[in-house]
C-alpha positions as CSV (number, residue, x, y, z in Angstrom):
1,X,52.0,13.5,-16.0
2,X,52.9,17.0,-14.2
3,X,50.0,18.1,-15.8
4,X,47.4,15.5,-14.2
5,X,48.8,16.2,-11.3
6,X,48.0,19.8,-11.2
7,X,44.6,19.2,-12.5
8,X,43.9,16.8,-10.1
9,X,45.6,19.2,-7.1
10,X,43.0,21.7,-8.3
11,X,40.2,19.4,-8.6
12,X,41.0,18.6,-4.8
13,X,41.0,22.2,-3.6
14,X,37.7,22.8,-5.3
15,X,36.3,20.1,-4.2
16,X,37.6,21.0,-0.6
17,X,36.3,24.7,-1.0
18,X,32.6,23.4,-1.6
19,X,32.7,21.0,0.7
20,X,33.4,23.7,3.7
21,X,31.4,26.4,1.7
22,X,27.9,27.5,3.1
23,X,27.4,26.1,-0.4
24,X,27.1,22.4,1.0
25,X,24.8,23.5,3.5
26,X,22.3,25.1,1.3
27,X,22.4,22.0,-0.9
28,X,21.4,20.1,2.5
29,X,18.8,21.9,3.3
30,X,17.5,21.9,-0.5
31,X,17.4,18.2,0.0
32,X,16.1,18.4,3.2
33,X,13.0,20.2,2.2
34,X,12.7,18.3,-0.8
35,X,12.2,15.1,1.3
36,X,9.7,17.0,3.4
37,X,7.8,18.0,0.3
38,X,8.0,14.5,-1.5
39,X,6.6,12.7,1.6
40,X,4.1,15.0,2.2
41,X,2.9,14.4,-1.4
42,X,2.2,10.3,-0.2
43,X,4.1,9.5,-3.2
44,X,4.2,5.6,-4.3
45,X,7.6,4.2,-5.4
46,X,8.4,2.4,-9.0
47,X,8.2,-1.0,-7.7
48,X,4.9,-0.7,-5.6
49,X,3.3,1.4,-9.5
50,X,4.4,-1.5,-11.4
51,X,2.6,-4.1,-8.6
52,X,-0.1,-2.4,-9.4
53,X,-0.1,-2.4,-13.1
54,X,-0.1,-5.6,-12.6
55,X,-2.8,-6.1,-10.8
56,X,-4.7,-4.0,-13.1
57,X,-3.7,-6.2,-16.3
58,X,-5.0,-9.2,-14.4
59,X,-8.3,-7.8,-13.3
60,X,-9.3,-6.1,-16.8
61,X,-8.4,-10.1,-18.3
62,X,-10.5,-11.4,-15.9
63,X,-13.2,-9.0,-16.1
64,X,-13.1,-9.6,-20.1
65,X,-13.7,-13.4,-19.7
66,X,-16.4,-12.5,-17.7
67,X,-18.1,-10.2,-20.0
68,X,-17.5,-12.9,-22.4
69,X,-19.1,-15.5,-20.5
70,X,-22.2,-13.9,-19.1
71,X,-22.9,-12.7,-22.4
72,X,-22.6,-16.2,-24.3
73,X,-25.3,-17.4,-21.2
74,X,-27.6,-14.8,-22.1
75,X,-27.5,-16.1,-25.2
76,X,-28.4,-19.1,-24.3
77,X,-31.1,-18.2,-22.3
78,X,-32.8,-16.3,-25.6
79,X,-31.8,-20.1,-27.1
80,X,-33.7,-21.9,-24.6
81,X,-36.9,-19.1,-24.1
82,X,-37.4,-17.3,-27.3
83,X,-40.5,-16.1,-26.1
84,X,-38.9,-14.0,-23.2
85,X,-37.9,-11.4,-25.1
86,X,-34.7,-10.8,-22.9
């Protein structure tokens, strides 16, 4: 039990030293920047990638029945004038 609470009184002072240390203000500014950067960079977030994966899947479906179905017309067009050629 003494022995917790040393560790944790220690803990505490550490934590205390950092927190007032020039240390804290660096890691700020690090972040700081790092925003700056990443919104420079016109970054998209998870939710708004995944919309659009979506959005892809859908559109490749569709554009697969549509292969599908101009191709069984053509087909039927050849049915209907063999002599076409096409």
């Amino acid at each position: 039990m003494l022995k917790d609470k040393f560790f944790d009184e220690i803990a505490g002072k550490i934590s205390d030293a950092i927190a007032s240390s020039p240390a804290k203000d660096m890691e700020k500014n690090v972040r700081a920047m790092m925003g700056s950067a990443f919104t420079k960079l016109d970054l998209v977030t998870r939710e708004e990638f995944e919309i659009q994966q979506e959005v892809l899947a859908r559109t490749r479906e569709t554009l697969t029945q549509l292969e599908a179905r101009v191709a069984d017309l053509e087909s039927r067009l050849q049915l209907n004038n063999p002599q076409d050629g096409i």
